[in-house]
Structures are given as structure tokens and as C-alpha cells.
C-alpha positions as CSV (number, residue, x, y, z in Angstrom):
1,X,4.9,10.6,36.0
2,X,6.6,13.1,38.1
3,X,10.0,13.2,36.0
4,X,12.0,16.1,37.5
5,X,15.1,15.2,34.8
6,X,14.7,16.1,31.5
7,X,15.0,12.7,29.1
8,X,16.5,13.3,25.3
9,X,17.5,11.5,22.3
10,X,20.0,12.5,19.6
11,X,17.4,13.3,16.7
12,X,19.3,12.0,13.6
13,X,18.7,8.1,12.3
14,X,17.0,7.8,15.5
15,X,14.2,10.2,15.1
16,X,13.6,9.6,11.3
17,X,13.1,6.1,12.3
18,X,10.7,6.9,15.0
19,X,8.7,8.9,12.2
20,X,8.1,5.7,10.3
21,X,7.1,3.2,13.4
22,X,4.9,6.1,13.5
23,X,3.3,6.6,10.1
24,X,3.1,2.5,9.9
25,X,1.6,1.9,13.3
26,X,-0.6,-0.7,11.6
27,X,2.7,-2.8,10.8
28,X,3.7,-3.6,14.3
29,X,2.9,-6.4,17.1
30,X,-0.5,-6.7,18.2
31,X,-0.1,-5.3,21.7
32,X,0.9,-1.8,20.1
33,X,-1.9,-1.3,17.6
34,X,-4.3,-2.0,20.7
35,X,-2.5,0.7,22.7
36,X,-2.7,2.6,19.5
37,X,-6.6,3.5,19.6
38,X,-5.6,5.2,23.0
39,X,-2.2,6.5,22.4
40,X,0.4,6.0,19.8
41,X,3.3,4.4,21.6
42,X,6.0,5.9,19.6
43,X,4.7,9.7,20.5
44,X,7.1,10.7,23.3
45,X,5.7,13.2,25.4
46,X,9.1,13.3,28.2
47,X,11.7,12.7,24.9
48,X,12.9,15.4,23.5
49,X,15.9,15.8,21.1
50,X,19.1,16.5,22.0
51,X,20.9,20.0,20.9
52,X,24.7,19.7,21.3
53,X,24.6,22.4,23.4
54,X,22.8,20.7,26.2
55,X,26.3,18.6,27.1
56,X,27.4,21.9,28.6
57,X,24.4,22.9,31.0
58,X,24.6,22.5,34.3
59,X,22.3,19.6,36.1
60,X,21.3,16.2,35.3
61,X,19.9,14.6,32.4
62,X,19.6,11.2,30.2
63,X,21.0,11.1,27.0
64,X,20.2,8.2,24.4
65,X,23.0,8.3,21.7
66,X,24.6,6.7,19.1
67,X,26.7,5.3,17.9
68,X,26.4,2.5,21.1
69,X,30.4,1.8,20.3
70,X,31.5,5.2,20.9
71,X,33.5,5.4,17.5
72,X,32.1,8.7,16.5
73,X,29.3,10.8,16.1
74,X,27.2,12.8,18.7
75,X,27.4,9.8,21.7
76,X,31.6,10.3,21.2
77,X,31.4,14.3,21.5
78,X,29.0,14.0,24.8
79,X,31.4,11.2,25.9
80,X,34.4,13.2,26.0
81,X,33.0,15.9,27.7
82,X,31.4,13.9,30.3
83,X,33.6,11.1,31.3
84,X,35.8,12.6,33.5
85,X,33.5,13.8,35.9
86,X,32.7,11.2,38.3
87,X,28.7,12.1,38.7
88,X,28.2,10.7,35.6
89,X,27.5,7.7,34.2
90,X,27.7,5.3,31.1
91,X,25.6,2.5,30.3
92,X,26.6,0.4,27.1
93,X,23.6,-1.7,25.9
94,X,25.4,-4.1,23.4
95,X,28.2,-5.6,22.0
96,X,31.2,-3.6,20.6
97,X,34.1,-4.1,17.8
98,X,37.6,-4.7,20.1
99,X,39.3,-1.6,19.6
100,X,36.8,1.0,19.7
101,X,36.2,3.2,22.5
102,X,33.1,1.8,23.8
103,X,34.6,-1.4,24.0
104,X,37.9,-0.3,26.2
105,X,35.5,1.4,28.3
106,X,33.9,-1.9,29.0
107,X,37.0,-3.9,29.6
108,X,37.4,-1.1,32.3
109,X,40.7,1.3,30.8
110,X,40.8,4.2,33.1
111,X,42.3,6.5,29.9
112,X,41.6,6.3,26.6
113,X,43.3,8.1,23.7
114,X,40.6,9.5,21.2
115,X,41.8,11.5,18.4
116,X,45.6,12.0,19.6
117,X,44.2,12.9,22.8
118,X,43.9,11.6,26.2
119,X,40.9,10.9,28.5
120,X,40.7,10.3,32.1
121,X,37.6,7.8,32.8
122,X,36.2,8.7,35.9
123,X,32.5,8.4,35.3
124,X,30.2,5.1,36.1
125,X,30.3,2.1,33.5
126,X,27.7,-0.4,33.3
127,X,26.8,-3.1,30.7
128,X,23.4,-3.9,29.5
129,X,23.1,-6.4,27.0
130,X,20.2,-5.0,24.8
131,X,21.2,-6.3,21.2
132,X,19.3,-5.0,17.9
133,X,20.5,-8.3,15.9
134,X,18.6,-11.6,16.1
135,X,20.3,-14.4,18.0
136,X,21.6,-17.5,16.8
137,X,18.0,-18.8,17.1
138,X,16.2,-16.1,15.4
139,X,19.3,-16.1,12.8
140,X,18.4,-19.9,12.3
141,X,14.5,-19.5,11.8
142,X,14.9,-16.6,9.3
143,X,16.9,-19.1,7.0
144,X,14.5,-22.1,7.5
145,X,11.9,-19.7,6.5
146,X,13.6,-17.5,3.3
147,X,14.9,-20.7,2.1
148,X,18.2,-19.9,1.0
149,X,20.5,-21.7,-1.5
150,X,23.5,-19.9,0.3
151,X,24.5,-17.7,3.3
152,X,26.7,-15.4,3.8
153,X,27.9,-14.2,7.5
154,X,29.4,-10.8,7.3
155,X,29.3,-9.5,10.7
156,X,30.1,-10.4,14.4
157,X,33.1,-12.1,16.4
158,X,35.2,-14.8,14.6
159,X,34.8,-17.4,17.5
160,X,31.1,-17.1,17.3
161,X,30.6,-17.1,13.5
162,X,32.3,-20.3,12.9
163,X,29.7,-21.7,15.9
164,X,27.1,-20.4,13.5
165,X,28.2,-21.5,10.2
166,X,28.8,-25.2,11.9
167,X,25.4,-25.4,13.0
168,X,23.8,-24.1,10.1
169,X,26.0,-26.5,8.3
170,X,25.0,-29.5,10.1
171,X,21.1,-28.6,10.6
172,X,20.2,-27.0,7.6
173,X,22.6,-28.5,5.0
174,X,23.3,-25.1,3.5
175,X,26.3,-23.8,2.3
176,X,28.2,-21.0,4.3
177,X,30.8,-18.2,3.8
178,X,32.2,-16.5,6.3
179,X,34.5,-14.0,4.7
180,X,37.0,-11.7,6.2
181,X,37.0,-8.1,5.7
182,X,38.3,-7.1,2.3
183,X,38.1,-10.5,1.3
184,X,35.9,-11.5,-2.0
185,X,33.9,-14.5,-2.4
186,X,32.1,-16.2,-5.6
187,X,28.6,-17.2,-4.9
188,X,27.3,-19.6,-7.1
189,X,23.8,-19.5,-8.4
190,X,21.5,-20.6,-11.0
191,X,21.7,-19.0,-14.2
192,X,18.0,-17.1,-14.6
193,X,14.8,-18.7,-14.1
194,X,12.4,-20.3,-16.4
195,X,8.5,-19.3,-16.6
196,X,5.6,-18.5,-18.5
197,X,5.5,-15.0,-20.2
198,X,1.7,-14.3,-21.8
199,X,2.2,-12.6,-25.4
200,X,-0.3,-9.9,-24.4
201,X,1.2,-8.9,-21.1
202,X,4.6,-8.6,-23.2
203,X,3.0,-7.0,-25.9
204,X,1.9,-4.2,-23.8
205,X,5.0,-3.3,-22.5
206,X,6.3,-3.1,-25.5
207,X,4.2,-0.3,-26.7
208,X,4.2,1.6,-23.5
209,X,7.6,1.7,-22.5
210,X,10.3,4.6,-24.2
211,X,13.1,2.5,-23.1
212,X,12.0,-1.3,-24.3
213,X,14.7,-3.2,-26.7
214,X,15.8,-7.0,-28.2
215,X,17.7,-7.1,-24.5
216,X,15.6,-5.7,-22.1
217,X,11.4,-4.8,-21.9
218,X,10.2,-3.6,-18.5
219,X,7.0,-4.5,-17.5
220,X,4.4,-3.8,-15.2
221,X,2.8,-7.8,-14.0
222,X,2.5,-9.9,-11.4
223,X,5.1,-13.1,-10.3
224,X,2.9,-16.0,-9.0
225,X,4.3,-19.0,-7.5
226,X,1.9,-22.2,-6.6
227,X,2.6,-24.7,-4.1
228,X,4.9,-27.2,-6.2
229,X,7.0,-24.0,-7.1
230,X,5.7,-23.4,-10.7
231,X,6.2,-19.3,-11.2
232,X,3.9,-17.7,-13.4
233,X,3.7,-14.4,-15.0
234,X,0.2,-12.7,-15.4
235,X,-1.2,-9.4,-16.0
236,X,-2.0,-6.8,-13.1
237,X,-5.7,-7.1,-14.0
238,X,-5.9,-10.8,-13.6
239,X,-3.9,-10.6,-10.5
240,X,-6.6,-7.9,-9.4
241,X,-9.3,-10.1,-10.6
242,X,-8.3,-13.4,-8.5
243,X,-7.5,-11.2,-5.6
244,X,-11.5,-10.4,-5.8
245,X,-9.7,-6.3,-6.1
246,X,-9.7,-3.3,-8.2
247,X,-7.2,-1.8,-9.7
248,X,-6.4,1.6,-8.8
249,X,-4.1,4.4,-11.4
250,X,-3.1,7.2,-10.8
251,X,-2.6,10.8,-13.1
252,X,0.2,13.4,-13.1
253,X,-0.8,16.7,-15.2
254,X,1.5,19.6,-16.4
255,X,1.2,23.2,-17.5
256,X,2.9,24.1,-20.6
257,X,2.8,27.1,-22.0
258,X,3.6,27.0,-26.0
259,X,4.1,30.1,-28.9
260,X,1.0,28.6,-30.8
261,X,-2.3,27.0,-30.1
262,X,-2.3,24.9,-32.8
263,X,-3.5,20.9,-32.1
264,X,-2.7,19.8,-36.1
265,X,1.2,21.2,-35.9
266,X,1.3,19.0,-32.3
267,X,0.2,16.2,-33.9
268,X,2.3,15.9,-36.8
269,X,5.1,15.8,-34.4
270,X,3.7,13.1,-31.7
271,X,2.2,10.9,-34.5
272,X,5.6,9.0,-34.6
273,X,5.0,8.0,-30.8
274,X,1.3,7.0,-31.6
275,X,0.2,6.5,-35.4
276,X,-3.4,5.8,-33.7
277,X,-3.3,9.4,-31.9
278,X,-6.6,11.3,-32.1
279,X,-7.7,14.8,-32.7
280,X,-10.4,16.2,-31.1
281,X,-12.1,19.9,-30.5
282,X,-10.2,20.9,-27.7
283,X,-7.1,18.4,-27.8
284,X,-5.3,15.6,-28.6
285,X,-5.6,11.9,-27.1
286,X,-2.5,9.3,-27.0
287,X,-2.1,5.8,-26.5
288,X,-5.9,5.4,-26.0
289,X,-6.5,7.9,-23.7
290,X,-3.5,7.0,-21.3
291,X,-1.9,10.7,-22.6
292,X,-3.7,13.7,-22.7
293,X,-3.7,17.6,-24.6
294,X,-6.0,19.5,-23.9
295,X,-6.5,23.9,-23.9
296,X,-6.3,25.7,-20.7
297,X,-9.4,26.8,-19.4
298,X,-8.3,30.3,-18.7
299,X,-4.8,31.1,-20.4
300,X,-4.9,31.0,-24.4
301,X,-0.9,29.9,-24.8
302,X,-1.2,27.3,-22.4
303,X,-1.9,23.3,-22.6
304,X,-2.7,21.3,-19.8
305,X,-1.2,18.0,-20.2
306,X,-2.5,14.4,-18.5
307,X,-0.9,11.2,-18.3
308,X,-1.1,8.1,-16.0
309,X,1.3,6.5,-13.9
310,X,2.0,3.9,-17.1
311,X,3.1,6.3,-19.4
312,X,5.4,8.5,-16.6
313,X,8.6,7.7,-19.2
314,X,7.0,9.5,-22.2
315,X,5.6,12.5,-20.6
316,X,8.9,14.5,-20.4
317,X,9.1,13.5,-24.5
318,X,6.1,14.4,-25.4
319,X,6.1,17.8,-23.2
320,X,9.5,18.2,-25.1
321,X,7.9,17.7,-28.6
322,X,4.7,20.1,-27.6
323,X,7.3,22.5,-26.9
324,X,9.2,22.6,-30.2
């Protein structure tokens, strides 16, 4: 391509959204992970990021901005320094809120008041209708397919919500709020959900979590749900064995350095977190080898301490009690 005008993009949301379409390449439309194994389509090579200072030099150059309504941030400063010049140019790619600049610029106003001050509009204005949101059709197939007891519309124009909530009344025999701004709304819903809990799933979490009482136990287990709707709660190794899967862990160590090396003082005070805990020759094991104590290899008045992702909510308390 022989592009003699330098192309940028304001490199806020923008380009730390670009970063994940390109970490999760794998995640996207078939067409793209094809083009993938030659190039990945979200690498730029003639995009570059936009410095605020490049609104002032001399020559021309594209600009993709936001916010696409002009109500503020970085397209609003390049706006006011551009639109007076007649050279220039403006194209708005979507809908904007009456009121806002963007959208006066549409309706064609030839000044515009911005912060107490006034701007002549002299530059090119065109309109490009390039939406983010889904469509009333894409709106209707993504409730068909989450299945909804309720829906809420939150955002858009007035005229063309109540079109929506009518047809989603009518075809999907839902119930609708459409809610004014500042306005609050009572969505009823079923009171909790019934299903089968197995006593050793519960009794696991029970002993491995700091935090677990009468009220609340958190748990690590999988929801299943078979085809008449039946939920089910089972273990993370039977969900890895009907998967045909392994289960994978993972272990965070620590360094902490103590005033004695002495495994029978540590125990005495960790034996009220695990009655069961072990002693061996060069450290102590917890919770049947989830937690780990063992001697540093090189420094005498240092532990090394091992745990695995189940057992992240103890390992600050026990570091504390090795400590004390």
C-alpha cells in the first residue's frame, strides 16, 4: 500500500481492546483465524497511536477517536481544534444522544457552544451509520437464545424502545421494562433454586475454606444441567472424569524468613488449623499435603512455604502463625 498519510488511533479503551482480540485470536470468526496462520489481523502495521500533540502539526492525517458523540474525551479536544478549518473533515459512524455535540453537528448547526465557548463549524460532516449495538433482530435472537424470565431496556431512543418492547411482547411473551433514567424498577424473580448438593463435595469445602459458616460455604464444583432442566451439583473430578479430562492445580510458594528453625514450636501453633498435620525431617505437611513447610536449601532462617491454588485463603494465616 502506498499510504502517503499517516493513519492513527487514540490508544486508550481502544488499544487495550485491540490487545485482547489479539491475545484471543482463537475466539473469533472463522475467516480471521484462517488469516491468522498468515497474519494476525488485529496487528496494524499503518495504525499508530495518537499523541495529543499531533492535532497541531501541519499536514493531513486520519484520526479514529472516541467518544463517536463528541461529549468529551480526546475526539472533543481534536474536534475543537479542527472544526473550523474548512480542509477538514468529520465523519460520524453512529447514532448520538440529542443534545450532545456530535449530534448538533449532524443536524447541521454551523456553531456550537462547548464548555461556555463558541465554535464556528466550518469543516466537512458526513454520516456513516456503523453501529456497535445489535439490531432489533440480533436484540431479538439473543433473548430467544438466553431465555430470559424478564428484560430490561435501558438504552436507546424512546420511540424505538417501545417498538421493541411491543414486539418482544407479542413474539416472545416476555415481560418488558423500559425504565427512564433515574427511575427504579422491581424485578420479580424466583426465590433460589433447588438441586442436589453431594455430602462429600460439601464436606470438602468445609474443611478447606477459612471463611466457611451456618450461612454461607464456598465451594469449588461443577453446575450441570440435563435436557429436562434438572441442575446438578458434582465434584470437579467427576466433571473431569465425564469430560474424558484431567484436572490440572496449580502451586504458589513463599519465602519466609523466621528467628528460629524450629518445626515442633511451628506445629504447636498450626495444629489448630489441621489436628492431622505431620512432622517430618525437613518440614511440616498440612491438609494432606495441599500446604507445605519445608527448610531453605541455602539460608538457615528461612522456610520455603508451598500451597495449592485450594488452599490460597489460608496461606497468608498460616505465613502469619510461622512468623509469630
Amino acid at each position: 500500500m502506498d499510504l502517503t498519510v499517516p493513519i492513527y488511533f487514540s490508544a486508550g479503551l481502544a488499544g487495550r481492546a485491540n490487545e485482547y482480540y489479539r491475545m484471543f485470536i482463537n475466539w473469533t470468526n472463522e475467516k480471521i483465524k484462517k488469516t491468522f496462520v498468515k497474519r494476525n489481523m488485529f496487528d496494524f502495521k499503518h495504525v499508530l497511536p495518537f499523541e495529543q500533540q499531533y492535532a497541531d502539526m501541519d499536514g493531513p492525517m486520519v484520526v479514529f477517536s472516541t467518544p463517536g458523540m463528541l461529549h468529551g474525551g480526546l475526539s472533543l479536544k481534536i474536534f475543537k481544534k479542527w472544526c473550523g478549518n474548512s480542509n477538514n473533515m468529520i465523519i460520524m459512524p453512529g447514532y448520538c444522544v440529542p443534545g450532545t455535540v456530535g449530534a448538533k453537528v449532524i443536524s447541521g448547526d454551523k456553531r456550537v457552544e462547548i464548555e461556555g465557548k463558541m465554535y464556528d463549524v466550518n469543516l466537512g460532516v458526513e454520516y456513516m451509520s456503523f453501529s456497535a449495538h445489535a439490531d432489533a433482530k440480533g436484540i431479538m435472537q439473543l433473548i430467544r437464545t438466553a431465555e430470559p424470565k424478564n428484560v430490561m431496556l435501558v438504552h436507546g431512543e424512546n420511540q424505538k424502545m417501545e417498538f421493541l418492547k411491543e414486539k418482544i411482547e407479542k413474539e416472545l411473551g416476555l415481560p418488558v421494562l423500559k425504565p427512564a433514567n433515574g427511575e427504579t424498577v422491581t424485578v420479580e424473580t424466583q426465590i433460589g433454586v433447588d438441586m442436589n448438593m453431594p455430602a462429600d463435595v460439601l464436606d470438602k469445602a468445609i474443611m478447606k475454606e477459612i471463611s466457611a459458616n451456618k450461612r454461607k460455604c464456598p465451594l469449588d464444583a461443577c453446575v450441570i444441567m440435563d435436557k429436562s432442566r434438572k441442575m446438578e451439583v458434582i465434584s470437579m473430578e467427576e466433571a473431569a472424569g465425564r469430560m474424558g479430562t484431567s484436572l490440572h492445580s496449580i502451586t504458589f510458594g513463599d519465602f519466609v524468613r523466621v528467628d528460629h528453625m524450629d518445626f515442633k514450636k511451628m506445629a504447636e501453633r498450626l495444629i489448630k488449623h489441621d489436628p492431622d498435620l505431620q512432622i517430618k525431617d525437613d518440614g511440616l505437611e498440612l491438609f494432606n499435603g495441599e500446604v507445605l513447610i519445608m527448610k531453605h536449601k541455602e539460608e538457615k532462617n528461612k522456610v520455603e512455604v508451598l500451597w495449592d491454588e485450594y488452599r490460597e485463603e489460608w496461606s497468608q494465616l498460616i505465613i502469619e502463625e510461622i512468623k509469630a
